[in-house]
DRENDREN-119949 format. One record per atom (N, C-alpha, C): residue number from 1; residue in one letter; atom name; x negated, y negated, z. Coordinates in pm, whole numbers. Layout:
# DRENDREN-119949
> NUM:A:CA:X:Y:Z
...
***
This chain:
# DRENDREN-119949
> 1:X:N:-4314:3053:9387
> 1:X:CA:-4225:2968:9308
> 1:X:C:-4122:2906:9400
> 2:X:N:-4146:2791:9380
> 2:X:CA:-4000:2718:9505
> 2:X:C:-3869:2664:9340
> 3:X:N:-3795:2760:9453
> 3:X:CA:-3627:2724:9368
> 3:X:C:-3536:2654:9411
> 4:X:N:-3496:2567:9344
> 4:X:CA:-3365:2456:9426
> 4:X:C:-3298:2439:9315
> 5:X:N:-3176:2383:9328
> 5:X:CA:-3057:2379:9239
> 5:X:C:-3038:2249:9186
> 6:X:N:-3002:2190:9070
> 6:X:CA:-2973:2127:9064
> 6:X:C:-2863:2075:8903
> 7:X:N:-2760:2044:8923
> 7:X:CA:-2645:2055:8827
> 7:X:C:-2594:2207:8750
> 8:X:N:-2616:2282:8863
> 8:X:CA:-2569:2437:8845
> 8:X:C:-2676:2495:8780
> 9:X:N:-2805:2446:8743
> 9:X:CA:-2916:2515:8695
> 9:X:C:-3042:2541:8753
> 10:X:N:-3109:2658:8790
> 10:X:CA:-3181:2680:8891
> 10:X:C:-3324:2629:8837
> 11:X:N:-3420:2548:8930
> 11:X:CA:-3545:2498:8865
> 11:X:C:-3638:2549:8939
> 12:X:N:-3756:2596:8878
> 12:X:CA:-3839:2683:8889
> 12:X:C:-3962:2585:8901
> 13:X:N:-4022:2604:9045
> 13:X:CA:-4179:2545:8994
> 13:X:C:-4270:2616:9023
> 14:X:N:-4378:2583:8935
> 14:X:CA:-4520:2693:8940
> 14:X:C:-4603:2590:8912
> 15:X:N:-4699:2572:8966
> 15:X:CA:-4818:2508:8959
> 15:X:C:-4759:2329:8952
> 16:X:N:-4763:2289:8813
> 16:X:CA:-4747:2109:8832
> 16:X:C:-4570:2149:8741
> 17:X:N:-4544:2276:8710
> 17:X:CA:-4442:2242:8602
> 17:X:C:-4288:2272:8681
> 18:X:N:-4240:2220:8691
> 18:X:CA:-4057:2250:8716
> 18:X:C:-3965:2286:8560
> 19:X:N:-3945:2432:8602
> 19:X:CA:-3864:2482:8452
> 19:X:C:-3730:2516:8507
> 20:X:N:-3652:2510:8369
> 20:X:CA:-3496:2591:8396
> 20:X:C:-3475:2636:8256
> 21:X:N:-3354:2704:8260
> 21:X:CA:-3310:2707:8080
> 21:X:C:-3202:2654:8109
> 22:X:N:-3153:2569:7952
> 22:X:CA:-3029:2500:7938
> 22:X:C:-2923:2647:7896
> 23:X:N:-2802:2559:7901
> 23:X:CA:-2662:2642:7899
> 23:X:C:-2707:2708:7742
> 24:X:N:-2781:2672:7645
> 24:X:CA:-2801:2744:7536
> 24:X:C:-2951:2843:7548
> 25:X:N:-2970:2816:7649
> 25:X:CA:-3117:2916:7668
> 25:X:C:-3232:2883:7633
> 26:X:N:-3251:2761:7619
> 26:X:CA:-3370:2705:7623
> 26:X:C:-3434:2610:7683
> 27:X:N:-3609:2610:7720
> 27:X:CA:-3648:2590:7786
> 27:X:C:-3676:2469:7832
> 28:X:N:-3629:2413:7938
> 28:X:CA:-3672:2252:7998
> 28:X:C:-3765:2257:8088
> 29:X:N:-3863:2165:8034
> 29:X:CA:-3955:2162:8133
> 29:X:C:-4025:1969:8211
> 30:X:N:-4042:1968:8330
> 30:X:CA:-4056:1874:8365
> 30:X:C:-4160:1864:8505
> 31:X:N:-4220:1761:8520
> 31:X:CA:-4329:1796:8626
> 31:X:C:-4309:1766:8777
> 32:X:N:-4354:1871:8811
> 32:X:CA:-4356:1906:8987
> 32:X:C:-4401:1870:9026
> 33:X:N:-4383:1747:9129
> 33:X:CA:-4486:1681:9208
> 33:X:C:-4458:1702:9353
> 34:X:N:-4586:1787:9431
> 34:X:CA:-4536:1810:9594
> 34:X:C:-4525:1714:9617
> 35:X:N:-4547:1731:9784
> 35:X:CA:-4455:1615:9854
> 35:X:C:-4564:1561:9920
> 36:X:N:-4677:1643:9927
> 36:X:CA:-4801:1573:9975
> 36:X:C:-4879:1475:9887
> 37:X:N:-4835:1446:9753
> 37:X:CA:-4932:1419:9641
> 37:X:C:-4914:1294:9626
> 38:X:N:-5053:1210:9647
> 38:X:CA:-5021:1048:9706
> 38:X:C:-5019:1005:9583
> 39:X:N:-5036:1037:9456
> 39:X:CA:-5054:936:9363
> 39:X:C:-5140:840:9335
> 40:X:N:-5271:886:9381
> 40:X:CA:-5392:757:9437
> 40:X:C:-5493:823:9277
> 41:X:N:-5520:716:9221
> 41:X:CA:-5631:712:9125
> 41:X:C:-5707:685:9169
> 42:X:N:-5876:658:9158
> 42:X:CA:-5975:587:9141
> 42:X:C:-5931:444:9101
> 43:X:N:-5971:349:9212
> 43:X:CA:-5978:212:9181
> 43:X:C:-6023:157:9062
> 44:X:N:-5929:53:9022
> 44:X:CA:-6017:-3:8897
> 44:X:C:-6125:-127:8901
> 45:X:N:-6127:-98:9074
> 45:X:CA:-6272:-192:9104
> 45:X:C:-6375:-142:9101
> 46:X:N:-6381:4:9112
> 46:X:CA:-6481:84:9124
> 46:X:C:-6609:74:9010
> 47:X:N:-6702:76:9019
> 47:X:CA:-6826:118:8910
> 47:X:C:-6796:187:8802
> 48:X:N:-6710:285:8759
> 48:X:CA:-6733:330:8584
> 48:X:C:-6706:236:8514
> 49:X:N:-6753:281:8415
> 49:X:CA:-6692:170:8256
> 49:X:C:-6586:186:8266
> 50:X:N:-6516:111:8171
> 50:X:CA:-6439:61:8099
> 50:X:C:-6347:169:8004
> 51:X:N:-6455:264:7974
> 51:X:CA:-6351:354:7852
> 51:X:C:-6335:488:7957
> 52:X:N:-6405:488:8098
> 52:X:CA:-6387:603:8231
> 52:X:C:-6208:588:8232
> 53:X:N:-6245:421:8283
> 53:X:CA:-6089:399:8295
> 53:X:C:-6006:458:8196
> 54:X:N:-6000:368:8086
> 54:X:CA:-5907:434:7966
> 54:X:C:-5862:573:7927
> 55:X:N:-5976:660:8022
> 55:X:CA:-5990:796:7963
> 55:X:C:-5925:889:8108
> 56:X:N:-5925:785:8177
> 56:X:CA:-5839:893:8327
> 56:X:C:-5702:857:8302
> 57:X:N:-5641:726:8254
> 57:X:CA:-5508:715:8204
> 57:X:C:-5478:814:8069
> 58:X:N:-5536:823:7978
> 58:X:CA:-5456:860:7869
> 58:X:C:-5497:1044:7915
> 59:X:N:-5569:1082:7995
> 59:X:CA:-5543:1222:7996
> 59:X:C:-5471:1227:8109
> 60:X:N:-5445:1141:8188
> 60:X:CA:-5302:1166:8274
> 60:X:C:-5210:1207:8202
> 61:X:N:-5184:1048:8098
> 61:X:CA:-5045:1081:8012
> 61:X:C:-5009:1168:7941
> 62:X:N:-5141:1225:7818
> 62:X:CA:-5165:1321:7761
> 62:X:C:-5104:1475:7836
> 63:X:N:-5157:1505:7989
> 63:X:CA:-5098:1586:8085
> 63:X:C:-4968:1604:8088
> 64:X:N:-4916:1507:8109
> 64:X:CA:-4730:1465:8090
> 64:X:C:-4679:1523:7966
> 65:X:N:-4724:1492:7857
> 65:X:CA:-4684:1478:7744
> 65:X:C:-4718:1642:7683
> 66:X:N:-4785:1658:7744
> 66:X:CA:-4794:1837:7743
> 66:X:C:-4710:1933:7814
> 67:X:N:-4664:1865:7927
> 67:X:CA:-4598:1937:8075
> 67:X:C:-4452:1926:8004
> 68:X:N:-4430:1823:7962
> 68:X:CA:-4232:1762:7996
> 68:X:C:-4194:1770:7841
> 69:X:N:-4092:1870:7777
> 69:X:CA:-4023:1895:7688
> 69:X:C:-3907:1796:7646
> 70:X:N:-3933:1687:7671
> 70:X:CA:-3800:1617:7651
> 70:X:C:-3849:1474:7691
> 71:X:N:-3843:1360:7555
> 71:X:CA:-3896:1255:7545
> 71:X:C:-3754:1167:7704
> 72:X:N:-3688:1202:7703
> 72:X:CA:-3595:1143:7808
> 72:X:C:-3667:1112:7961
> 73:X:N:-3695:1253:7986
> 73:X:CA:-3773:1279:8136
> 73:X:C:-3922:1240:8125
> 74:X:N:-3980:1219:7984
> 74:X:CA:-4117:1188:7976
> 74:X:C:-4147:1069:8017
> 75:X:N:-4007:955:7996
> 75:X:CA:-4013:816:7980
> 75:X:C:-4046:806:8138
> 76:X:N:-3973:837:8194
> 76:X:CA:-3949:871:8335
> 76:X:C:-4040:850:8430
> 77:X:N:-4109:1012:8409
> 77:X:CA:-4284:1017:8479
> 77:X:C:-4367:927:8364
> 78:X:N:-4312:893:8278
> 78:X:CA:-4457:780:8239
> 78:X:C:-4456:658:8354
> 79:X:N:-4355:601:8330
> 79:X:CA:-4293:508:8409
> 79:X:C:-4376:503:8575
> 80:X:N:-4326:631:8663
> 80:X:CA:-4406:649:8774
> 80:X:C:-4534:673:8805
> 81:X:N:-4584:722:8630
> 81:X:CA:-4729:705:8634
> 81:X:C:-4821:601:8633
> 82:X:N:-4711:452:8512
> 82:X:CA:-4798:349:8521
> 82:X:C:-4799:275:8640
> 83:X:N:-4670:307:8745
> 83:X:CA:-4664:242:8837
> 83:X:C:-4823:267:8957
> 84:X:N:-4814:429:8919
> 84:X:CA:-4951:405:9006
> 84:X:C:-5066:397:8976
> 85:X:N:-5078:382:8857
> 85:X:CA:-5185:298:8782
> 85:X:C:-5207:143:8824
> 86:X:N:-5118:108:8830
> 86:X:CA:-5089:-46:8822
> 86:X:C:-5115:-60:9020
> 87:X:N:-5088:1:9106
> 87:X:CA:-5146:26:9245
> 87:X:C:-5271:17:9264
> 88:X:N:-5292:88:9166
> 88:X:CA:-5457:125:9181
> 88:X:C:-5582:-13:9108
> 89:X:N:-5489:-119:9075
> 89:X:CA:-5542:-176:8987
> 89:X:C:-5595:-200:8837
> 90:X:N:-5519:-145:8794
> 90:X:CA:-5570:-156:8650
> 90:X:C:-5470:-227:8520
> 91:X:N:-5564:-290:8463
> 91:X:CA:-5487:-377:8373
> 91:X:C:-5345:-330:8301
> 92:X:N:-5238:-402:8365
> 92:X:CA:-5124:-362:8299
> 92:X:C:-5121:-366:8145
> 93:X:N:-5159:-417:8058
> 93:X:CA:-5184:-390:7928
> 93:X:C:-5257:-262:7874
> 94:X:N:-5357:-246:7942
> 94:X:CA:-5425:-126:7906
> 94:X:C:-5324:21:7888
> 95:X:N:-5282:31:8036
> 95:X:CA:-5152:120:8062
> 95:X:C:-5039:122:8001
> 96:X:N:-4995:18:7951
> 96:X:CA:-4857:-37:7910
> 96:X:C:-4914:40:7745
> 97:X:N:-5061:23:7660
> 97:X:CA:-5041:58:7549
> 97:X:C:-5069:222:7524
> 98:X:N:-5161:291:7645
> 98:X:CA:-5197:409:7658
> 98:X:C:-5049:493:7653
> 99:X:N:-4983:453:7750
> 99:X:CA:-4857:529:7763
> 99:X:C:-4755:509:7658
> 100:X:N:-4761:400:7576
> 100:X:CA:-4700:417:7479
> 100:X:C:-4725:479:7358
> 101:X:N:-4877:518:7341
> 101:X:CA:-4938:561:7250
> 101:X:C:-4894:749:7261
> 102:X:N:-4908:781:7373
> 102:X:CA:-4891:873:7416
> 102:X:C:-4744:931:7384
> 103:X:N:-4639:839:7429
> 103:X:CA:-4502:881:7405
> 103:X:C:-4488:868:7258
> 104:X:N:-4537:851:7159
> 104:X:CA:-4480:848:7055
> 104:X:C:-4606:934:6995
> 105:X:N:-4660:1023:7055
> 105:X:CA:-4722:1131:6964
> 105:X:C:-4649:1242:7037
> 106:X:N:-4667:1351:6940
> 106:X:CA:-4557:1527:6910
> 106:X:C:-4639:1574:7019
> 107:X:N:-4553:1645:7119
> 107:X:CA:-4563:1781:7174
> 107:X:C:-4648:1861:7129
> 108:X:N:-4792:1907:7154
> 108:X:CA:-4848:1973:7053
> 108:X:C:-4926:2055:7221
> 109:X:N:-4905:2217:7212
> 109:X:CA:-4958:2273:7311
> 109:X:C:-5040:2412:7281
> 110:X:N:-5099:2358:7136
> 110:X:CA:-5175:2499:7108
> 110:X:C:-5362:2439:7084
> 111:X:N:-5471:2484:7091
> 111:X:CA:-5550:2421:7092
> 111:X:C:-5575:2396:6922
> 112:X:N:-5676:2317:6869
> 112:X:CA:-5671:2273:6732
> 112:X:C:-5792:2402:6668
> 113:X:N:-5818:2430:6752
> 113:X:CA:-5986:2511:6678
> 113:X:C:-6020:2666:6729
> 114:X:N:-5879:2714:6784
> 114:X:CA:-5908:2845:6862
> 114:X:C:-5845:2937:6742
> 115:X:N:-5828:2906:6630
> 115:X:CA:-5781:3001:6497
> 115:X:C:-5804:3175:6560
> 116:X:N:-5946:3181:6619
> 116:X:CA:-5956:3311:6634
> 116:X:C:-5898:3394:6777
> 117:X:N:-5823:3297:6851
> 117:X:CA:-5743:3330:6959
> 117:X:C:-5595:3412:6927
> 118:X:N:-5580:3509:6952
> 118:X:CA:-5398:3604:6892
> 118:X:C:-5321:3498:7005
> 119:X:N:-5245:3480:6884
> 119:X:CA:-5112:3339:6991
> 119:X:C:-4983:3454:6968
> 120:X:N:-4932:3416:7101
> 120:X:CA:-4831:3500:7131
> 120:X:C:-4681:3483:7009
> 121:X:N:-4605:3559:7011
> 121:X:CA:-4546:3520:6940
> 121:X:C:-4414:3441:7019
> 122:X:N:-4371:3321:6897
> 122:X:CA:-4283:3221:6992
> 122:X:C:-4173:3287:7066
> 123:X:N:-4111:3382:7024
> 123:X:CA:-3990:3453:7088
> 123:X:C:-4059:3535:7254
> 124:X:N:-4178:3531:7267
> 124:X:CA:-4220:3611:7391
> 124:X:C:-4208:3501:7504
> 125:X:N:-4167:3585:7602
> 125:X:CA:-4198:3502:7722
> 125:X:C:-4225:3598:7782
> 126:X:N:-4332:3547:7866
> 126:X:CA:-4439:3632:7991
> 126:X:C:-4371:3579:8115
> 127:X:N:-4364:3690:8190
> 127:X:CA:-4307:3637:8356
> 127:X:C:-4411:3681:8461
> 128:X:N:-4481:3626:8524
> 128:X:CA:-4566:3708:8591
> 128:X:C:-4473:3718:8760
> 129:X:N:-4501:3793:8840
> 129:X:CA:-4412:3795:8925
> 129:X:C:-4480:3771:9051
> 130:X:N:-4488:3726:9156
> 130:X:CA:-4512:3729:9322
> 130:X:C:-4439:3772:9423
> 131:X:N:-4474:3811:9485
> 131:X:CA:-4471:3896:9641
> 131:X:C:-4297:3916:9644
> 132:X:N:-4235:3941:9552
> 132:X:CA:-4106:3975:9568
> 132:X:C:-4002:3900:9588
> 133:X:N:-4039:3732:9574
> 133:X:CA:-3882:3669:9571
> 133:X:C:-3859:3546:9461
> 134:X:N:-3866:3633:9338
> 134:X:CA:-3850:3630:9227
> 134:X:C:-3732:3698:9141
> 135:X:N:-3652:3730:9194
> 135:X:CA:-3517:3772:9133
> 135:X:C:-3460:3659:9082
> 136:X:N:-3420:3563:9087
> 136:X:CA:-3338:3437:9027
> 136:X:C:-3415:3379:8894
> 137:X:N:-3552:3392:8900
> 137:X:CA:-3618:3429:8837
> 137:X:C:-3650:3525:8707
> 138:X:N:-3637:3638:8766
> 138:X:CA:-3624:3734:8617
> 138:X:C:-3498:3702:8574
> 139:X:N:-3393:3725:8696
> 139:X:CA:-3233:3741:8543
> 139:X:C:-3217:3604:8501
> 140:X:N:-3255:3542:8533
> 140:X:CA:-3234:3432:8407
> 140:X:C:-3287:3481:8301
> 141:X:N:-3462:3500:8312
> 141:X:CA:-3543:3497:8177
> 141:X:C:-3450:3664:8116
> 142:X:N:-3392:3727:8215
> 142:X:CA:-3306:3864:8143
> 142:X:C:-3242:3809:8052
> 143:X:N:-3136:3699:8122
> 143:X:CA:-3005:3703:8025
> 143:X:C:-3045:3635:7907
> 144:X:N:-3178:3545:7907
> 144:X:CA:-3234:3452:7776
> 144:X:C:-3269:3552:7664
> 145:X:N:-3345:3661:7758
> 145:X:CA:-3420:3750:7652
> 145:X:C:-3336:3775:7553
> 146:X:N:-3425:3777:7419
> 146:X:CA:-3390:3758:7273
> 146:X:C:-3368:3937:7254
> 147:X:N:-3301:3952:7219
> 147:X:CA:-3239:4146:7180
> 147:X:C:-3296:4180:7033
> 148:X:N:-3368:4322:7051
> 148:X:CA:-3435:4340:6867
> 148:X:C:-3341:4341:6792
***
């Protein structure tokens, strides 16, 4: 987990997600992008169809829109997403309506058809831990933890 500071709140990244909790204890989340990560799509000169295209943008956005808790910061990385869409060649209209389609549908991060999956309950949070420099880490999720 790489930790850095920023406006007195410590941000946590794991995999694509950068988390913190707000001053009321809840969770912000927003996406981590290394520093190696060029931002390069598949050309839109390339050979697939037409709906290939359509369908590598809106599960980009879709990605986003799953990752980032807060329509503010979503606007954001949409923004830097169509930009490299639009690099890569592809019709600014196409992008311009995908990503909007996208921002104005709900946060939804449970699957639609796994009924027979046990979903955790919302008050749990799981911490999994690594090689020991994870302290800034737990006492946060300490001081959040909800008391029986």
């Amino acid at each position: 987990a790489v930790v850095s500071t920023q406006s007195q709140s410590v941000l946590f990244s794991f995999l694509d997600v950068k988390f913190t909790f707000d001053d009321q204890g809840n969770l912000q989340t927003d996406l981590h992008v290394k520093e190696t990560d060029s931002r390069s799509y598949l050309h839109f000169s390339s050979s697939p169809s037409y709906h290939s295209f359509s369908g590598i943008v809106y599960s980009q956005c879709l990605r986003l829109r799953r990752v980032i808790n807060s329509d503010e910061r979503l606007k954001i990385q949409l923004e830097i997403l169509k930009e490299a869409f639009l690099e890569s060649g592809y019709p600014k209209k196409m992008v311009e309506n995908i990503a909007n389609r996208v921002l104005g549908m709900e946060r939804v991060l449970e699957r639609k058809n796994d009924h027979h999956i046990e979903q955790a309950s919302p008050l749990t949070i799981h911490v999994f831990l690594s090689y020991g420099g994870d302290d800034d880490l737990v006492n946060v999720v300490q001081k959040y933890e909800p008391q029986p």
